[in-house]
C-alpha positions as CSV (number, residue, x, y, z in Angstrom):
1,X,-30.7,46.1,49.7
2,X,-32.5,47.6,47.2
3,X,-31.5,51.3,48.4
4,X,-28.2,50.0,47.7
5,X,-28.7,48.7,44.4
6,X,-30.4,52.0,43.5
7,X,-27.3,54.2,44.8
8,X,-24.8,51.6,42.8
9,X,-26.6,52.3,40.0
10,X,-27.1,56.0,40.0
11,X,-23.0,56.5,40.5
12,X,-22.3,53.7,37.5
13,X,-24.5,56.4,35.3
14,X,-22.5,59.2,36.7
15,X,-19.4,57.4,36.0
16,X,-20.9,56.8,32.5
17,X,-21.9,60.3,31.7
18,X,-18.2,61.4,33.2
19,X,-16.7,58.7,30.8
20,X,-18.6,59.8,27.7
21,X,-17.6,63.4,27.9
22,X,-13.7,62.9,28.5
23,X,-13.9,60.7,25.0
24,X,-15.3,63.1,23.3
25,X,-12.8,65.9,24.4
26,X,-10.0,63.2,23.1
27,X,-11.2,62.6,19.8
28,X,-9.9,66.1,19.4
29,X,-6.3,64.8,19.8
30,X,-5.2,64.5,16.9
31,X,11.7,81.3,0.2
32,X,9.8,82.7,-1.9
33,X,6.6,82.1,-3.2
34,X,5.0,78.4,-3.9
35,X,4.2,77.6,-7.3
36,X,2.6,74.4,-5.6
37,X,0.8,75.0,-1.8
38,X,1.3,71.1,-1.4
39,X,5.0,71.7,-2.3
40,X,5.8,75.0,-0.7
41,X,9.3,76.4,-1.2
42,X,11.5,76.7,2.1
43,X,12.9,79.7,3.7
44,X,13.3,81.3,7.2
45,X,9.5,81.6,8.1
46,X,9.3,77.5,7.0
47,X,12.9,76.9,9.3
48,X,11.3,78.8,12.3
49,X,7.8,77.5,11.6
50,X,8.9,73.9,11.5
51,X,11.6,74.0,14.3
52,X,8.8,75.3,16.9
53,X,7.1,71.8,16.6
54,X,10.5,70.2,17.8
55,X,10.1,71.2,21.3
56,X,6.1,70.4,21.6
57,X,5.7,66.8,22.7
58,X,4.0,64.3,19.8
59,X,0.2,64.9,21.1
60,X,0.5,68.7,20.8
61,X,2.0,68.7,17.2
62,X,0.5,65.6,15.6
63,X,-2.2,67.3,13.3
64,X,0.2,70.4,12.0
65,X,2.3,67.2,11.3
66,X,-0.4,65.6,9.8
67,X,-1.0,69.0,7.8
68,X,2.7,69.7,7.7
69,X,2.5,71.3,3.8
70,X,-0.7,73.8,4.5
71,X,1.1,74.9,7.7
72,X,4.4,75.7,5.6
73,X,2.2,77.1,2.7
74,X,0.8,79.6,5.4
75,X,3.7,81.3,6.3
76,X,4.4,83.1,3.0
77,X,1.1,83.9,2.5
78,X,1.3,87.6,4.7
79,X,3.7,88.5,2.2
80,X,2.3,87.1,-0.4
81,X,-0.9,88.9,-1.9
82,X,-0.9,87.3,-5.8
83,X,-2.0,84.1,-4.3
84,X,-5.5,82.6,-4.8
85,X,-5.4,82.5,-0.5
86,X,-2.4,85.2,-0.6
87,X,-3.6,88.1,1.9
88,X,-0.1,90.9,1.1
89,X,-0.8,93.3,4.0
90,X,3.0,94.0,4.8
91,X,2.4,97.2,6.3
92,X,0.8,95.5,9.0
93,X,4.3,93.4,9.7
94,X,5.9,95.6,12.5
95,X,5.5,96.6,16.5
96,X,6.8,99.8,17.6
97,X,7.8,100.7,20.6
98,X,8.3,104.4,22.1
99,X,12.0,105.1,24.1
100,X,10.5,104.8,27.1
101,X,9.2,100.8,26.6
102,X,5.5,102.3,26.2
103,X,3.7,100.6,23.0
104,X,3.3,102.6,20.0
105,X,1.8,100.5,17.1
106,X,0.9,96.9,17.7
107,X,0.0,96.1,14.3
108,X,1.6,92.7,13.5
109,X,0.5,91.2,17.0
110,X,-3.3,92.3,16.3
111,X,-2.8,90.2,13.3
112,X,-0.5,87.2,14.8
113,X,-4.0,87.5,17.1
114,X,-6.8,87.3,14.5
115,X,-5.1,84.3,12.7
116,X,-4.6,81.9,16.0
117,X,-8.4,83.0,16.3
118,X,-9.3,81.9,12.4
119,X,-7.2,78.6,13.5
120,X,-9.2,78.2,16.6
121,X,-12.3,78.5,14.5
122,X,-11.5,76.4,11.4
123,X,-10.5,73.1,14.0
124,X,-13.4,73.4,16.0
125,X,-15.2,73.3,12.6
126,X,-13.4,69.6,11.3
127,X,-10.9,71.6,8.9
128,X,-8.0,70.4,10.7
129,X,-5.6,71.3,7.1
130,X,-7.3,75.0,7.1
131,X,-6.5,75.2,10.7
132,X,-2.5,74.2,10.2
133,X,-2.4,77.0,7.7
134,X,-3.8,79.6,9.5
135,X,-1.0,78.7,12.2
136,X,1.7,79.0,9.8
137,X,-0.1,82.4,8.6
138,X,-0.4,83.2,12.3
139,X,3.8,82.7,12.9
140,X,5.0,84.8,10.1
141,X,3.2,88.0,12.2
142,X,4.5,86.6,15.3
143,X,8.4,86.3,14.0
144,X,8.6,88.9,11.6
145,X,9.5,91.1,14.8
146,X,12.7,89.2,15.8
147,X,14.3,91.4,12.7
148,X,15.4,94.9,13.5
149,X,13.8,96.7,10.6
150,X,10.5,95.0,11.7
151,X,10.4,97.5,15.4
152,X,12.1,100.5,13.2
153,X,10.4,103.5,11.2
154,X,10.2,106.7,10.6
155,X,7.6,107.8,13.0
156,X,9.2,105.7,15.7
157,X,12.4,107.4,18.5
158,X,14.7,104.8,16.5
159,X,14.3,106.3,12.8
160,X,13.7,104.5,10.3
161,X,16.3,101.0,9.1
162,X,18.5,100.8,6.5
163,X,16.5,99.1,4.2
164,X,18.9,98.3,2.1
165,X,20.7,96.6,5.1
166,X,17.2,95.3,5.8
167,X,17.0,93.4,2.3
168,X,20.4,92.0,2.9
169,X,20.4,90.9,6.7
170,X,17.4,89.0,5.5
171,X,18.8,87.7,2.3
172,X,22.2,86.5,4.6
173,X,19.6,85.0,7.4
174,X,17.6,83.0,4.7
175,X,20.5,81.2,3.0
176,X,21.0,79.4,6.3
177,X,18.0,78.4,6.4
178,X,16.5,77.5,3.4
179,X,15.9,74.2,4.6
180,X,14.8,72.2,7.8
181,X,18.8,71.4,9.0
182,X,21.0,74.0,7.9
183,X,23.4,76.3,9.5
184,X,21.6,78.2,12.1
185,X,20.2,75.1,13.6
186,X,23.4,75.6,15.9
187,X,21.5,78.7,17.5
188,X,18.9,76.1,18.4
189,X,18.4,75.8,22.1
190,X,14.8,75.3,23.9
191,X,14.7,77.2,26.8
192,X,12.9,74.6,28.9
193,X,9.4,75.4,29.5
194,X,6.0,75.4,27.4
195,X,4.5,78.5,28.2
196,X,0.6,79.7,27.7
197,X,0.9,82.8,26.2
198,X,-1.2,84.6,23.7
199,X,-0.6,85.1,20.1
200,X,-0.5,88.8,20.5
201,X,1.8,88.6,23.7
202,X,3.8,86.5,22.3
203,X,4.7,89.1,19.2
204,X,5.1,91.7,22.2
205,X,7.5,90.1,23.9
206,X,9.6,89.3,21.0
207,X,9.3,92.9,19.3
208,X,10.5,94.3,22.9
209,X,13.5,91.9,23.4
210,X,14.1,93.0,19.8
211,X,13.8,97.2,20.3
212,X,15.5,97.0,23.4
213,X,17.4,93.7,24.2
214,X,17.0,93.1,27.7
215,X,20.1,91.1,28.3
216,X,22.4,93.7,26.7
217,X,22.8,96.5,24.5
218,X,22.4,95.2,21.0
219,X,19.1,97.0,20.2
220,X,17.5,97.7,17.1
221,X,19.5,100.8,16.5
222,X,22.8,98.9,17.5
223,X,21.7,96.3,14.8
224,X,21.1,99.0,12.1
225,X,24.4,100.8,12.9
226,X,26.4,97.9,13.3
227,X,25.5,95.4,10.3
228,X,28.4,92.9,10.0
229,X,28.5,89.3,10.1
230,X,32.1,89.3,10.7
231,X,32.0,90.5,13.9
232,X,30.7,87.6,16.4
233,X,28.4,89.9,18.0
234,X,26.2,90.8,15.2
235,X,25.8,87.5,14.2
236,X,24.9,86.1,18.0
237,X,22.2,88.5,18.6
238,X,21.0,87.8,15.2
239,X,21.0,83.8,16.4
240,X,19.4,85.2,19.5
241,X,16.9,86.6,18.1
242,X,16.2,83.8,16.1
243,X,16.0,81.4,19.1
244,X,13.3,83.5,20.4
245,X,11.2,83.5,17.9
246,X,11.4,79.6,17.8
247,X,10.3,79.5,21.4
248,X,7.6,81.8,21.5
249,X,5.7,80.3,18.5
250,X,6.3,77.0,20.5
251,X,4.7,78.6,22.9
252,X,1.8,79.7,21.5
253,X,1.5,76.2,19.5
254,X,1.8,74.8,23.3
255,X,-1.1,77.2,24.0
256,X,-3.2,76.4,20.8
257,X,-3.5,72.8,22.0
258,X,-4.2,73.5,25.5
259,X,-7.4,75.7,24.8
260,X,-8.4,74.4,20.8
261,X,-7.5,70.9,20.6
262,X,-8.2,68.8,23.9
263,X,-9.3,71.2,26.9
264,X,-8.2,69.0,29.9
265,X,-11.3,69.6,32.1
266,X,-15.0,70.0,31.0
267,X,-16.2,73.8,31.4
268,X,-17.6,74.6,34.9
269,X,-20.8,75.1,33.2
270,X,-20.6,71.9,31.8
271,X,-19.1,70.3,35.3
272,X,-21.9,71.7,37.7
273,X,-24.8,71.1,35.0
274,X,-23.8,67.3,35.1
275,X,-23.7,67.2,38.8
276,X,-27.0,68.6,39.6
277,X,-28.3,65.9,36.4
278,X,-26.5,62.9,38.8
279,X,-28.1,64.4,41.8
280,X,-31.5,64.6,40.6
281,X,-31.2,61.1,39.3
282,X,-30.1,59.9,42.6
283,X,-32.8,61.5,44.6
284,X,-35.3,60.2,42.0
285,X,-34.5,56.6,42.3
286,X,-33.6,57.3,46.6
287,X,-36.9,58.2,46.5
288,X,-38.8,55.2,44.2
289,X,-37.0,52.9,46.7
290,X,-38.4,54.2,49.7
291,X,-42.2,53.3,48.3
């Protein structure tokens, strides 16, 4: 009898420790340039930034929601180096690709990289509204790559853009979506699954689809040659491309929660270390029973 009360015992304090550790983990749950950061003025980077959180469900996006201003705020900063938290490095906003799909430069996806790492940083530190903006910082590197002139240049095998055509395409993309429903929403369309995919690969894939368009022969140089929005085709691929920058920073905001915000398991460091702490207890208390 009293074995039994002993073994009772020892697996309620297993259960306990068990119990203690999954609460912590889910505690964790939670155009132009912006005269005011808690105001920020809306453009494309804003449109794709907020449409990504659409397709996450509520637990994944609740504390960029809860930080929704910072993580707007964020995406202007790249560009933006006059601001007090402005960082300006636009020759770091591009991924080249040689003619033969070998990678050339991966500039923008070392940086999409570093910033989901500052983000991963600042929430395990508490600063859950420095976190959101790092994210939005994070998606302007990461979508940047879905425009033409962004996987174009003169050292590349495509030449360098038009960048006059550049200016405009961009100018023509942001006056549809300048604010959170507007006339590109239509391109809108999740493709159906949350993928874990990193920062960096995510800026990889899109700069690639982007260079060399996989599912027909619109490429970069097809866009720079062929720059009008009359014509249906232009102005699908240019949808296209805007759709898959959407899903890819879903993505990695998918993948952001998964390994920042609320791991689902306990390390197996953690796991084994609280094992062999229930079996020693166990034995300990066996043992005490049997005198």
């Amino acid at each position: 009898m009293q074995k039994t009360k002993v073994v009772i015992l020892s697996l309620l304090l297993c259960i306990l420790i068990f119990n203690m550790l999954f609460v912590s983990a889910s505690c964790w749950s939670n155009g132009g340039y912006s005269d005011d950061p808690s105001n920020p003025d809306y453009g494309t980077h804003d449109w794709i930034a907020e449409h990504a959180l659409d397709w996450l469900p509520p637990e994944e996006k609740q504390f960029i929601l809860d930080n929704l201003a910072p993580y707007l705020y964020g995406t202007e900063l790249p560009d933006n180096g006059g601001a007090p938290d402005g960082i300006g490095d636009k020759s770091k906003h591009h991924v080249y690709y040689f003619a033969n799909g070998s990678l050339q430069d991966d500039a923008s996806a070392v940086r999409a990289q570093e910033e989901y790492e500052n983000a991963v940083s600042l929430f395990n530190s508490g600063d859950l509204a420095g976190a959101a903006k790092r994210l939005g910082v994070m998606s302007h590197y990461i979508v940047d790559v879905a425009v033409f002139g962004h996987v174009m240049g003169a050292e590349t095998d495509w030449g360098a853009e038009n960048k006059t055509l550049h200016s405009k395409y961009e100018d023509y993309v942001n006056a549809r979506t300048n604010s959170y429903v507007d006339e590109f929403n239509v391109f809108l369309n999740f493709d159906g699954e949350l993928s874990v995919i990193s920062a960096y690969n995510a800026t990889l894939t899109l700069a690639y689809d982007t260079t060399f368009d996989l599912d027909d022969d619109l490429t970069c140089v097809w866009m720079n040659e062929n720059y009008n929005w009359s014509d249906a085709t232009f102005k699908n691929r240019c949808g296209e491309s805007l759709n898959l920058a959407v899903n890819l920073l879903a993505d990695v905001l998918h993948t952001f929660y998964v390994e920042a915000v609320i791991p689902e398991f306990p390390s197996n460091g953690m796991l084994s270390l609280l094992l062999i702490i229930a079996t020693f207890i166990v034995l300990v208390f066996v043992k005490k029973a049997n005198f």
